[in-house]
N, C-alpha and C positions, 0 to 999 in steps of 0.2 A: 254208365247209368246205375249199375248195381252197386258200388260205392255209395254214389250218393242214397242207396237204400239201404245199405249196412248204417249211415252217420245217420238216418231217419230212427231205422229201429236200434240204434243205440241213445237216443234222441229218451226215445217213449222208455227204453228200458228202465233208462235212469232218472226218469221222471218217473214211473210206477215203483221203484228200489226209493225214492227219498218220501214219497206218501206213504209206504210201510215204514218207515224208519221212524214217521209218525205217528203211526200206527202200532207200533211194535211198544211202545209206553218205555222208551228208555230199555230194552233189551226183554222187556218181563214176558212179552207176549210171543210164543213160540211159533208163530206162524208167520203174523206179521214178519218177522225177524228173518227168517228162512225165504219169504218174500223180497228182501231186503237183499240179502247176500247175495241169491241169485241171480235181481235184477241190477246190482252192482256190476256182478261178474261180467253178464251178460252184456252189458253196456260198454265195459271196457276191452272186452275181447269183440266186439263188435266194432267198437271204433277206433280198435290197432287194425283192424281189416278195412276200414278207409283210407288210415293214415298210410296205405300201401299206394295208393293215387291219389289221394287230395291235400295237399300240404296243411301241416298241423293247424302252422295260424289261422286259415281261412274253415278247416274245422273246430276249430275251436270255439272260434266267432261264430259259427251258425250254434254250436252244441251250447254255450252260453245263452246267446241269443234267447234262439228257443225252447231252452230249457225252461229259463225264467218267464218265458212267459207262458207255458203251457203248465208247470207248476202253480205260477198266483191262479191261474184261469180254472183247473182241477182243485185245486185248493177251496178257491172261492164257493164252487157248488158242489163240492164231496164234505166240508170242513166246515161252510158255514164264514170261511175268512174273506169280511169283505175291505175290499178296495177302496181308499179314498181319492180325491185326485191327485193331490200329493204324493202320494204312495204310488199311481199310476206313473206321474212326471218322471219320479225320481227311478220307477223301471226301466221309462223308455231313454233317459238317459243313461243309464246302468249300461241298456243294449245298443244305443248308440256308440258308447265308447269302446266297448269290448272291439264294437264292427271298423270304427277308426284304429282302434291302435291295430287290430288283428291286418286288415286287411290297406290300409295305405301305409303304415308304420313299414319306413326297410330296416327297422333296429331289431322289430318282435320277430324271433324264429331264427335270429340270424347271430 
């Protein structure tokens, strides 16, 4: 169970690391930035601490997954970036495939 709560809060880290990364204006802005780095960090030494139980491919595919969709969704009412449906279709197929190739794919990981 704690795995899967390390791939969660590495999930939100590096979903909070890429809205500073938009925030940060292209590196100018010293906090944002520092926001960024850390929640890089944190994201990634977070989810080599999954990858110690939950096979890459199937983290991946969730860390994809829902990355992108908690990013448009934070995006949309922090940012002001709205969604058309277009833009919606071509996410959830974005996250469909990541889920097919990660997770019935016996080629990915192997």
């Amino acid at each position: 169970m704690k795995n899967w709560l390390f791939l969660f809060a590495a999930i939100v880290a590096e979903v909070i690391a890429t809205l500073a990364l938009k925030a940060s204006d292209g590196f100018t802005r010293p906090w944002p930035t520092v926001v960024l780095v850390a929640g890089y960090g944190a994201a990634f030494y977070l989810l080599s601490l999954t990858l110690r139980a939950i096979p890459v491919g199937i983290a991946y595919a969730i860390w994809s997954g829902v990355g992108i969709i908690l990013i448009s969704a934070v995006a949309w009412f922090w940012y002001g970036q709205k969604l058309d449906l277009p833009a919606i279709i071509g996410m959830a197929l974005i996250v469909a495939g990541v889920i097919v190739l990660n997770v019935f794919s016996k080629t990915v990981g192997h």
